[in-house]
Each structure stands twice: as C-alpha cells, then as structure tokens.
LUMTOR-145889 format. One record per residue: residue in one letter; x, y, z of N, C-alpha, C, O, CB in turn. Coordinates in pm, whole numbers, plus 50000, padded with zeros to 5 digits. Atoms other than C-alpha are relative to their C-alpha. Glycine has a CB too. Layout:
# residues N
AXYZXYZXYZXYZXYZ;...
# end
This chain:
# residues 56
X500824988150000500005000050000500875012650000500375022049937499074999950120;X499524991850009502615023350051501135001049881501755011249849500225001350110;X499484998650152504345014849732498695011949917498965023449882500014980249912;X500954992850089501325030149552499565013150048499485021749960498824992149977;X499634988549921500915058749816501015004949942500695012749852500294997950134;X499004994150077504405067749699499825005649854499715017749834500904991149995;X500254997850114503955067549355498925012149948499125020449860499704988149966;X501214989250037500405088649354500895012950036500855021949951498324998550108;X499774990149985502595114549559501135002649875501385013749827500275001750138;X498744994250137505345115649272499115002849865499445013149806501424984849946;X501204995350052502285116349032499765013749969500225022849900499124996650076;X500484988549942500415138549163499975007850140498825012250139499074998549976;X499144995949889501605153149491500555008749948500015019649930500884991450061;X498834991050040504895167149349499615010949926499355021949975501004993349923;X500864989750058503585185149086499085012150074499375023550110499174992649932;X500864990849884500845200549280500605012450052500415024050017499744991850132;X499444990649914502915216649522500655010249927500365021849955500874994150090;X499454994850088505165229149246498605008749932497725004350006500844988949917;X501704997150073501815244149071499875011850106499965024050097498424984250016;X500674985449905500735260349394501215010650069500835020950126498974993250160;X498964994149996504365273649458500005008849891500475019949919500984991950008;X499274992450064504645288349149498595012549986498905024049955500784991749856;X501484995149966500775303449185500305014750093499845026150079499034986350106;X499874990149873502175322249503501245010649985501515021450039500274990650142;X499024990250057505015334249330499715009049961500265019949977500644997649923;X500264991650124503345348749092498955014750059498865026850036499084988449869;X500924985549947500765368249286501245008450086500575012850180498344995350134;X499444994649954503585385649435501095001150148501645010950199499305004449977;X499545011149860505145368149743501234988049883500974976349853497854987150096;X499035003850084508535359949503500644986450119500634974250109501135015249950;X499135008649920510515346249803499394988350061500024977850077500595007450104;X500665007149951507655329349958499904987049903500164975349932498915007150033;X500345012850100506805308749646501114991249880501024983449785498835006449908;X499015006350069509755299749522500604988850130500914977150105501175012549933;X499695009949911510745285149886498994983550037499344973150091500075009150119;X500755011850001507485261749855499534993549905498754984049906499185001050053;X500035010350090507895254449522501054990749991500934979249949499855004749890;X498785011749998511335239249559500024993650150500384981950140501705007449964;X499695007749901511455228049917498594989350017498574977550053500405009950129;X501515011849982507595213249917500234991449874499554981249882498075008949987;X500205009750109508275195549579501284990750027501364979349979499955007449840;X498905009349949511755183249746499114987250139499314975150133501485013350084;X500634999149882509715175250067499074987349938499554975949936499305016250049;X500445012750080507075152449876500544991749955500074980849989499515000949918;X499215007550074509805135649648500764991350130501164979650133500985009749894;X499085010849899511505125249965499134989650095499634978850127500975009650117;X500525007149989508625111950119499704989849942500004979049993499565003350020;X500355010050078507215092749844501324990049988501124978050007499485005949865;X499175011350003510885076749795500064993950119499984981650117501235002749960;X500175004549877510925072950168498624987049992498844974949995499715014550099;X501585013249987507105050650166500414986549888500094974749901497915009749913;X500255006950085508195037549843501584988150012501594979749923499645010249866;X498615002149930511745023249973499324994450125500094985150151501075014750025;X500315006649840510205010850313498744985749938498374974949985498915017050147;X501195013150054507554988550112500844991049941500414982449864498705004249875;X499305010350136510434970549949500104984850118500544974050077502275007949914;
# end
C-alpha cells in the first residue's frame, strides 16, 4: 500500500505543490513561492521515495 501511496505522491503530489508554489510566486510573494515550490516539491519527492523504499 505504501508502494502506491508513493507513487500517487510523485504523480500527483509533486507537481501540485510545484503548481501552487509557482501560483504564490506569481501573485507577488517571490521569496515565499519559490521557497514552497522547491522545498515542498523536494519535501514530497522525499517522502514518496521514503514510503516507496520502506515497502520494498
């Protein structure tokens, strides 16, 4: 189960965050949305390998 958990967040998860990072950038909050488009799309990616690595 957490193989496939993983995977949905690399999917869709990662993306996402990246999406709503770059969203927050854009309305004007530069520093803000650039720190939660790269650290939340790092942040997911490490989870999902984390769930997806522990199911092995």
């Amino acid at each position: 189960m957490n193989y496939l958990i993983g995977l949905l967040l690399i999917v869709f998860g990662a993306p996402l965050v990246g999406i709503i990072g770059r969203v927050i950038e854009n309305s004007g909050r530069q520093g803000v949305g650039k720190t939660i488009s790269i650290g939340g799309y790092l942040a997911v990616l490490g989870l999902a390998v984390w769930l997806i690595i522990g199911s092995l």
